[in-house]
N, C-alpha and C positions, 0 to 999 in steps of 0.2 A: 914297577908295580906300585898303586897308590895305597897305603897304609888305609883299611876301613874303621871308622872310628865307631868304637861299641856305643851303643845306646844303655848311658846309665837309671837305673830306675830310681826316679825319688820319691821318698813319701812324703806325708803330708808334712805340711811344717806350720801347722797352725796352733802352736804351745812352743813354750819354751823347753820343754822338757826333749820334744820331739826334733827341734832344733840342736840341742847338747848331744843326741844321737848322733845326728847329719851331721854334725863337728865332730865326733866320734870314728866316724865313717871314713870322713875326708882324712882325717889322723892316719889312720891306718893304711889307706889306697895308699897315702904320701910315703909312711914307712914303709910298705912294704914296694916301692918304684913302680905302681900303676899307674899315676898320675906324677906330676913334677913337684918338687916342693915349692917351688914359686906357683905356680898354679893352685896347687891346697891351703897356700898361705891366703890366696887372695879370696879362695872358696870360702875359708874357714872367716875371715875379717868379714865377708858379704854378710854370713851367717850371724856374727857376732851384730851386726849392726840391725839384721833383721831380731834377734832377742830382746835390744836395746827398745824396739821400736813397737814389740810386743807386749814388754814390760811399761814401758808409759800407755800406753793403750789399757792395760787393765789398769792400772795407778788410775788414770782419768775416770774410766767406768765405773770406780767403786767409789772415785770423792763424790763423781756427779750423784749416785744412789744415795751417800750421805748427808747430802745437801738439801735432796729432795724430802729424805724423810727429816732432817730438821725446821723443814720449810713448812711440812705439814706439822708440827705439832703446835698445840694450840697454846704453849707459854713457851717463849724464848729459852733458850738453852743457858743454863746455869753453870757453871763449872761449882762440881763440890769441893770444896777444899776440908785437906782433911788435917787435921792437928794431932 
């Protein structure tokens, strides 16, 4: 008899936060032997690398917005220094 493999549901994993869940998840399948711990290890590292790749993604979106609105204003940017 061939073992049928369950169909796992994933959510969405578009934020980091939602991702830290799904590492969350895979934690626990692994403790509790639904899954392998080599296999969680490898789920969990995917996951980590997809955070990695979500966190420079907003990093880039918010210089490029700062950029843009330093671009527009009509005198050069000053840095105040304060004494």
């Amino acid at each position: 008899m061939t073992e049928r493999k369950r169909r796992v549901r994933i959510g969405r994993l578009t934020n980091v936060g939602q991702i830290a869940s799904e590492i969350a998840r895979v934690y626990r399948h692994a403790r509790h032997g639904d899954i392998d711990s080599t296999e969680g290890y490898k789920l969990a590292s995917i996951l980590g690398v997809m955070a990695k790749c979500l966190e420079a993604s907003e990093l880039e979106r918010r210089l490029n917005e700062i950029e843009t609105v330093m671009l527009k204003r009509e005198q050069p940017f000053k840095p105040r220094i304060v004494s």
